[in-house]
C-alpha positions in Angstrom: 0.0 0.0 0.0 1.5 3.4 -1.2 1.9 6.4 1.5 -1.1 8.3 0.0 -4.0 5.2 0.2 -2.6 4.9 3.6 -3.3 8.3 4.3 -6.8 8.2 2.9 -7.5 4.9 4.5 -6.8 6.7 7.6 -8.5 9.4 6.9 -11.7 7.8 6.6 -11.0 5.3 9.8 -10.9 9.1 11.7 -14.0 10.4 10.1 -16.1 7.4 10.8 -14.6 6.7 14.4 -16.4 8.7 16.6 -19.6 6.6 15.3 -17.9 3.7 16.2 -19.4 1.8 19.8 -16.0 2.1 21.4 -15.4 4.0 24.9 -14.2 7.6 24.7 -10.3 5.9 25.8 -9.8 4.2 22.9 -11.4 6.3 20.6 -8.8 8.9 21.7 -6.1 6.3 21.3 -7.1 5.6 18.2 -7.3 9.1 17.2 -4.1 10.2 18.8 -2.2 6.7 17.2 -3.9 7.8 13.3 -2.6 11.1 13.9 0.6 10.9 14.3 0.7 8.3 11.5 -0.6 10.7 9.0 1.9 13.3 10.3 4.6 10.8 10.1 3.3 9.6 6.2 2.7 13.6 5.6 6.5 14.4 6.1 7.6 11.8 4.0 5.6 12.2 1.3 6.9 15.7 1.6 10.6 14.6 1.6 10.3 12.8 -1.3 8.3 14.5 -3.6 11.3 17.9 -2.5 13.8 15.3 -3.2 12.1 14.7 -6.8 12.0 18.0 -7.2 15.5 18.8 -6.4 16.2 16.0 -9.1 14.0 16.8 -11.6 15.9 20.7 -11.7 19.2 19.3 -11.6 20.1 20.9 -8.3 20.6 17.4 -7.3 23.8 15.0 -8.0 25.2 11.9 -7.4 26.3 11.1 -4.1 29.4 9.5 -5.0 32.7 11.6 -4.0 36.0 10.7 -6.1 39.5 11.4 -4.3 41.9 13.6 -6.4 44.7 12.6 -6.8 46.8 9.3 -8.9 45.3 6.3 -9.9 46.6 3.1 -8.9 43.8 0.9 -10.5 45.8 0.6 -14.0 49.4 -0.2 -12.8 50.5 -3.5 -12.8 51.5 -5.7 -10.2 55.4 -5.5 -9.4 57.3 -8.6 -9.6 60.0 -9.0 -6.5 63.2 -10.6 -8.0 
């Protein structure tokens, strides 16, 4: 299941809950638990969709760092006499 049908899934377990037979306790445990969820979902939907962004523009690179400096990946091996 993809971050946003979560979201709307919980969405609609919020809107219906307080119709729901439970006591007031878990109903606000349930409430409080769904919230932070969709906060926690919210902010990384968020991330990614900046990080595609980012991408997208070009303002984002590779993460890969090279050292400057001499290779030593093309010398060959050095025979001891």
């Amino acid at each position: 299941m993809s971050k946003g049908s979560t979201i709307l899934v919980l969405g609609f377990l919020l809107a219906f809950l307080p119709f729901t037979g439970f006591p007031n306790g878990i109903k606000l445990a349930f409430t409080v638990l769904f919230g932070i969820i969709v906060m926690v979902l919210g902010f990384l939907v968020r991330q990614e969709r900046l990080w595609l962004m980012r991408a997208i523009s070009g303002e984002h690179k590779t993460d890969a760092y090279t050292e400057n400096g001499p290779s030593f990946a093309n010398t060959a091996p050095v025979e001891k006499v």
